[in-house]
N, C-alpha and C positions, 0 to 999 in steps of 0.2 A: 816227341811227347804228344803232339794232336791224336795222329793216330790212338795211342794209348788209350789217352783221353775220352776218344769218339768211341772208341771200343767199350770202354767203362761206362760210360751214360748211356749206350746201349743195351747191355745188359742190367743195369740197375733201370731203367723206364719201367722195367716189368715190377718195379715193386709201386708203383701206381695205382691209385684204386682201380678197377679193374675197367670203368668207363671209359680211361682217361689213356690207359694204355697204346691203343691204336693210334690214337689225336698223338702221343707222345711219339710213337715211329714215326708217322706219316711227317711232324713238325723237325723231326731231325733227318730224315732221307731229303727232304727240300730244304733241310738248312736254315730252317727258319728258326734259329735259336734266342730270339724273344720270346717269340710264342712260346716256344718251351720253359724256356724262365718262369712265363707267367703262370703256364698251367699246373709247373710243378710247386709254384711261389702257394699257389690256390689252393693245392691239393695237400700242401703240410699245415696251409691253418685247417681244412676242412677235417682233418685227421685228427690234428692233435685237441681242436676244440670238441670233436666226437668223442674222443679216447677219455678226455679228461671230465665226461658225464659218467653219472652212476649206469646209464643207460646206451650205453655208444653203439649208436646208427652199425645195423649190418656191413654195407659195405667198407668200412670205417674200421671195426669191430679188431680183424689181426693185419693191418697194415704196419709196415716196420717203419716206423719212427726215425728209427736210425739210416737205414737204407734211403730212406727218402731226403734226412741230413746229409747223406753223402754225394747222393744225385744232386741236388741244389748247390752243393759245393763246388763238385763237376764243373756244371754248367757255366756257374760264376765264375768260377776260374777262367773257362773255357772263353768264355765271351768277354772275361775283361779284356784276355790275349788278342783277341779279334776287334776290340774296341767299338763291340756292338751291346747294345742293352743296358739295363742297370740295373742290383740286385735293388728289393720290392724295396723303398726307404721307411715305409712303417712296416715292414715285415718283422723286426726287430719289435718293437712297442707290441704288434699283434703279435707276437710270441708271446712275452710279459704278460700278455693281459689273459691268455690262455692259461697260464702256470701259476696265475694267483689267486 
């Protein structure tokens, strides 16, 4: 299953705004899967808070929503199995507050 796993959050990082993409390989080839938590915890509010303006920020603009739901499920999964990190605990709340 890791394998799998490590396979699929690799190929899903590239649906990252496009900044954040590199930071996201370099944080998973060193294994450092908090920091990836975080940058990807950071990039679905930056997203979805942009997307949900009449005006959403260029790099923002066609980022998949969804892809980026599956990469942060990935990961969560992934690190709960390793008993490292913790998914964001108002990440949940700062979703809600995006969507209303």
């Amino acid at each position: 299953m890791s394998t799998t796993t490590l396979n699929n959050i690799e190929k899903l990082i590239d649906n990252l705004p496009e900044k954040d993409i590199e930071l996201g390989h370099k944080f998973l080839k060193e294994r450092d899967f908090e920091s990836l938590q975080s940058l990807v915890d950071s990039a679905l509010v930056k997203v979805r808070r942009s997307q949900a303006t009449d005006n959403p920020r260029k790099e923002y603009k066609d980022i998949n929503k969804e892809a980026l739901d599956t990469l942060k499920a990935e990961i969560d999964s992934y690190c709960m199995l390793l008993g490292v990190g913790e998914p964001e605990d108002d990440f949940v709340d700062n979703i809600d507050y995006i969507n209303e």
